[in-house]
N, C-alpha and C positions, 0 to 999 in steps of 0.2 A: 504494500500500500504506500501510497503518497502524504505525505504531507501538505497540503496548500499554505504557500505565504500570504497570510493577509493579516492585516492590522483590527480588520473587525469581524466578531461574531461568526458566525455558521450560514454556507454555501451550499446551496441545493439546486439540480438542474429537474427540469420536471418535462415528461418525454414521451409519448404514445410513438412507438419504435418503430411499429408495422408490423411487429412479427420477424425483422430485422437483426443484424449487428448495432448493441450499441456501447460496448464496453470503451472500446478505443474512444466512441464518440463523447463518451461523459467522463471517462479521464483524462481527456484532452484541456478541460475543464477545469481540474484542479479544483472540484466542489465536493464535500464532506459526504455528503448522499444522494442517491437519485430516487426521484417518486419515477417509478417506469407503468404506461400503460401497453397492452397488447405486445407484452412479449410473453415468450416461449421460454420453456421449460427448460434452465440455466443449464449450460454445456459443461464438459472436463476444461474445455478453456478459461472459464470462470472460476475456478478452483481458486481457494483463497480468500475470494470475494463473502463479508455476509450478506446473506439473501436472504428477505423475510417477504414470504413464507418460506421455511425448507423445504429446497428443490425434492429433497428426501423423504419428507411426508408428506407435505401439502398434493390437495389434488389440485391437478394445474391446467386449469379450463376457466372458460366464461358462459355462463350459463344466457342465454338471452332470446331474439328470435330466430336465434340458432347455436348451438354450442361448436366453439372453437379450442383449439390448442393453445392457449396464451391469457393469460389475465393482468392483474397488476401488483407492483413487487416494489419492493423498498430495498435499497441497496447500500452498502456501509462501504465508503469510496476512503476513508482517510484514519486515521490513530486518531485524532481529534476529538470524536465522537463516539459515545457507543449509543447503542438501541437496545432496548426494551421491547421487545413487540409485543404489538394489544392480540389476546389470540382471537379469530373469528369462527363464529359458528353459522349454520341457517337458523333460523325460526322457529324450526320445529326442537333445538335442542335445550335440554332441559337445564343444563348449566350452565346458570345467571353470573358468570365469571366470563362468558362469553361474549365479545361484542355481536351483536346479531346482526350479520348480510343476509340483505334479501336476495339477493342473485350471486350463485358462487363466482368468484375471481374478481367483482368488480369495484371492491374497497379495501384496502392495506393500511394496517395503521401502525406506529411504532414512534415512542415516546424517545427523542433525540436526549443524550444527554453528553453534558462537559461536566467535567470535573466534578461526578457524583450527584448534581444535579438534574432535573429536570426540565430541559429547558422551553420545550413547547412540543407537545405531539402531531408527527408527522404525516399526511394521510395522503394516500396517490389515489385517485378514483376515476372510473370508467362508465359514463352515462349510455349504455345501447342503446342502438337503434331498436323499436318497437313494430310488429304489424299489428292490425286488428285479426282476431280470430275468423278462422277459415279464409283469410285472406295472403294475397304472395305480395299485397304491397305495403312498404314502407310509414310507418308513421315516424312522427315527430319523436326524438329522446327525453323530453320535457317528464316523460310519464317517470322514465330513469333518473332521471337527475335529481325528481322530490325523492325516488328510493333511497338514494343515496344520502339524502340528509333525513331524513325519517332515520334510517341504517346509523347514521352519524348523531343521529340523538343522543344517542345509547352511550355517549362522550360529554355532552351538552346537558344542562337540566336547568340553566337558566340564560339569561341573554350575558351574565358577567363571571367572572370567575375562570374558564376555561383559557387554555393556550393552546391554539391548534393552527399548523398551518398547511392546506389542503391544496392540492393542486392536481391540473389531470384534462384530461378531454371529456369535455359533457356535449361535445355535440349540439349544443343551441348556439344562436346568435344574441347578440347582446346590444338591446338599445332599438331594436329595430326585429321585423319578420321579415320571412323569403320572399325576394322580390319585391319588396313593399308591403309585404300581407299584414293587414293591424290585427285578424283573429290570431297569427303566431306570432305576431308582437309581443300582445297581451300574453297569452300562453307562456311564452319565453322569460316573460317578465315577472311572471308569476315565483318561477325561480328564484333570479337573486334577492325580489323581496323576504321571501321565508327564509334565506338564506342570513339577508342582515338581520330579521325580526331573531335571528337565536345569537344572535350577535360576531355571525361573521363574514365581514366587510370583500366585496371583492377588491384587489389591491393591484391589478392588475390582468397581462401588462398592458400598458396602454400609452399611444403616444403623447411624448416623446422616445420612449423607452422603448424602441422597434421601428421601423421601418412601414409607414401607412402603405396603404395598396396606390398604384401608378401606373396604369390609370382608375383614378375615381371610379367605382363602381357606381350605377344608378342605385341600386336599391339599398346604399350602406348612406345614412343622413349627413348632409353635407358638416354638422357639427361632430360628427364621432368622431372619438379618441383611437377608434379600434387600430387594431395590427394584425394583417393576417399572419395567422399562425396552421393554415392547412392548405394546400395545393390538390389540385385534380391533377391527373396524368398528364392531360392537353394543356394545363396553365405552365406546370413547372412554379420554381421558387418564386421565378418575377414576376409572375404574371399570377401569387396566388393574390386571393382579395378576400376570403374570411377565416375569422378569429374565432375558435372553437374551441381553443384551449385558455384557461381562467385559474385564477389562482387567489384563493380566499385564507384571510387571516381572522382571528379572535379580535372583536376589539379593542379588547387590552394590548393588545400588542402591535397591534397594525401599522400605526406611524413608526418601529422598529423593520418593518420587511420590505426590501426594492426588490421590483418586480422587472424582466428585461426580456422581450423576445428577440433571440437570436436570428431574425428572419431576413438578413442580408442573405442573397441568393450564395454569396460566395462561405457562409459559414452557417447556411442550414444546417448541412447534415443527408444521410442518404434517407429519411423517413419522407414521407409526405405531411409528417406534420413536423416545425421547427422545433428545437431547446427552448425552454423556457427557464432563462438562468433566478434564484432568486435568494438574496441576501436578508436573513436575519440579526441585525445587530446585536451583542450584549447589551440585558439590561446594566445600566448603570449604578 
């Protein structure tokens, strides 16, 4: 393992891989942990590396409207930090020591700590895509993303007190719906409100802190902050234009977390979705 030189606090990159290589790409990094979404099940390359869940017992799938080979995973990049991981159950299990997922693979938790401390619990999570029943098309992930904080509750019991800093691909759009749409506006938005109502602020990233889309999309409102942070095949880096990955802090702690998408074409990365670098400062 590495060491990172910096002067402040604890470095975290936050990543939906693709089911990809991404060891080289978050050691390049020089960040304390990664929240990884949609990867696969850790290689002998990896060796070394902590991985939570263990590659070893954990069952390593994503349960959704369709189950795959990859979920999401916490990883210990540096001597700096250890982890604590919060262990996960489904719903049906009877042992209230367990955090409860409602869809296996799609939330990771694990309480970062320095020097025997505690210093914020760390959560990678994966918002699915949804169909309706007997149906083969697509719905909105909006249905997911309340799972995952419903799921996240089970951390949460008031709007103050807690230290969590969550990050990941949920799959909506932010501030706006597809194409213009105001029904998945609203829908979309329905999210990070409940999301601040339990008191955790989205903190990112958002420009300046990334690369806006170039050209202006119609349907993204001429005042947003957003960064695309996901490409289509046909777009490529340059040409991506929405921000589907998000990154929410406690807010007690928020004004301590910088939030960065890495989404210069030349230092994406080979995912379709870019890094999402983010610094937590020591409290004072």
């Amino acid at each position: 393992m590495t060491t990172p030189h910096r002067s402040r606090g604890v470095s975290l990159v936050s990543w939906n891989v693709n089911g990809g290589p991404w060891r080289t790409h978050v050691e390049d990094l020089e960040v304390d942990v990664a929240l990884l979404q949609e990867v696969v099940r850790p290689s002998l390359s990896e060796a070394g590396l902590e991985v939570v869940p263990s590659p070893d017992t954990a069952s390593w799938h994503t349960t959704g409207w369709k189950t795959r080979p990859f979920r999401t995973a916490i990883v210990r990049l540096s001597d700096r930090v250890s982890l604590h991981p919060r262990p996960t159950g489904d719903l049906s299990d009877p042992d209230r020591s367990l955090l409860s997922v409602s869809r296996a693979g799609t939330l990771t938790a694990a309480d970062v700590v320095v020097d025997g401390a505690v210093l914020f619990t760390a959560v990678s999570w994966y918002a699915t895509w949804e169909h309706p029943p007997g149906s083969g098309e697509l719905l909105g992930a909006d249905t997911s993303a309340h799972r995952l904080l419903s799921d996240l509750g089970g951390l949460v019991n008031s709007s103050r007190g807690h230290r969590i800093v969550a990050a990941g691909d949920l799959n909506l759009l932010y501030g706006y719906g597809d194409y213009g749409n105001p029904y998945w506006a609203r829908r979309y938005a329905t999210v990070f409100d409940r999301a601040d109502a339990m008191g955790l602020v989205m903190v990112g990233p958002q420009h300046p802190h990334g690369r806006p889309a170039d050209p202006w999309p119609e349907e993204l409102p001429p005042d947003s902050r957003n960064v695309p942070t996901y490409h289509t095949a046909a777009q490529g880096p340059a040409g991506a234009t929405r921000q589907l990955d998000f990154v929410f802090a406690s807010r007690a702690i928020a004004d301590r977390v910088h939030v960065r998408a890495l989404n210069e074409p030349d230092e994406w990365g080979p995912s379709d979705h870019c890094r999402i670098r983010i610094d937590v400062d020591l409290p004072t």
